[in-house]
C-alpha positions as CSV (number, residue, x, y, z in Angstrom):
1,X,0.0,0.0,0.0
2,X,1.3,3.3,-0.6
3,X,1.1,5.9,2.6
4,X,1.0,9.5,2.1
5,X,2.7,11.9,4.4
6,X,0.7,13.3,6.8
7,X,0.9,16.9,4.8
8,X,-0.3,15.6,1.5
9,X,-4.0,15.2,-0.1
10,X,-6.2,14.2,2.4
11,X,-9.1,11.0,0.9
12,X,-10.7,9.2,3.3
13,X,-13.3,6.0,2.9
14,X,-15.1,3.5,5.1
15,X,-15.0,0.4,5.3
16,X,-16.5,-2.5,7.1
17,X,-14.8,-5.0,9.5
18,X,-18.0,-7.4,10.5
19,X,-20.8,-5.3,12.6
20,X,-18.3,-2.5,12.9
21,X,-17.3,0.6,10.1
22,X,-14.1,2.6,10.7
23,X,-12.9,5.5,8.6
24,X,-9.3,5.2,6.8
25,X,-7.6,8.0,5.1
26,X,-4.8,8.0,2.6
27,X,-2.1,9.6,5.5
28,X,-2.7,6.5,7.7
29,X,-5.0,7.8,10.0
30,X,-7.5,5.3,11.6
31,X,-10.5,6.4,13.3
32,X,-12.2,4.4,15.4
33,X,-14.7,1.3,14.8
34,X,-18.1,2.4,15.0
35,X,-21.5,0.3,14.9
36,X,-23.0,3.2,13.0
37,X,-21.6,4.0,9.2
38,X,-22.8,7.4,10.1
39,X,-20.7,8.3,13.3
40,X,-17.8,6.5,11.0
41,X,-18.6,9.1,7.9
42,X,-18.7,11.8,10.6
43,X,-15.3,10.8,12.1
44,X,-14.0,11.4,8.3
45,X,-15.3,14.6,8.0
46,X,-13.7,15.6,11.5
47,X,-10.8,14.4,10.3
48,X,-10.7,16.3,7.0
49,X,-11.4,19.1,9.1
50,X,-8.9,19.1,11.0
51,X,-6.1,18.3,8.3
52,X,-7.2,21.6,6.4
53,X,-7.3,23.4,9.2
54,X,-3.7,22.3,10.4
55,X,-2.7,22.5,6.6
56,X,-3.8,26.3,6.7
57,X,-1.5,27.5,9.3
58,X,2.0,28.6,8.9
C-alpha cells in the first residue's frame, strides 16, 4: 500500500470490519470502529477538518 505523508492530499473512505465501520484516510489515519456507518462518515469529516485546518496555518 502506498502511505501518504501526513501533509499531502487528504481521501478518506469507510470500510467495514464485520458489525463495525471505521474510517481510513490516505495519510494512515485510523478512526475508530463504530457500529454506525454514520458516526464512522462523521469521524472522516472531522478528520478532513482538522487536516485543512492544520494545513492552513503557517
Amino acid at each position: 500500500m502506498h502511505e501518504q505523508s501526513a501533509t499531502g492530499p487528504h481521501h478518506t473512505t469507510t470500510t467495514e470490519r464485520g458489525s463495525f465501520a471505521l474510517a481510513r484516510c490516505t495519510c494512515g489515519w485510523t478512526g475508530p470502529a463504530r457500529r454506525s456507518r454514520d458516526r464512522a462518515r462523521a469521524d472522516a469529516d472531522a478528520h478532513l477538518t482538522t487536516a485543512e485546518t492544520h494545513a492552513s496555518q503557517p
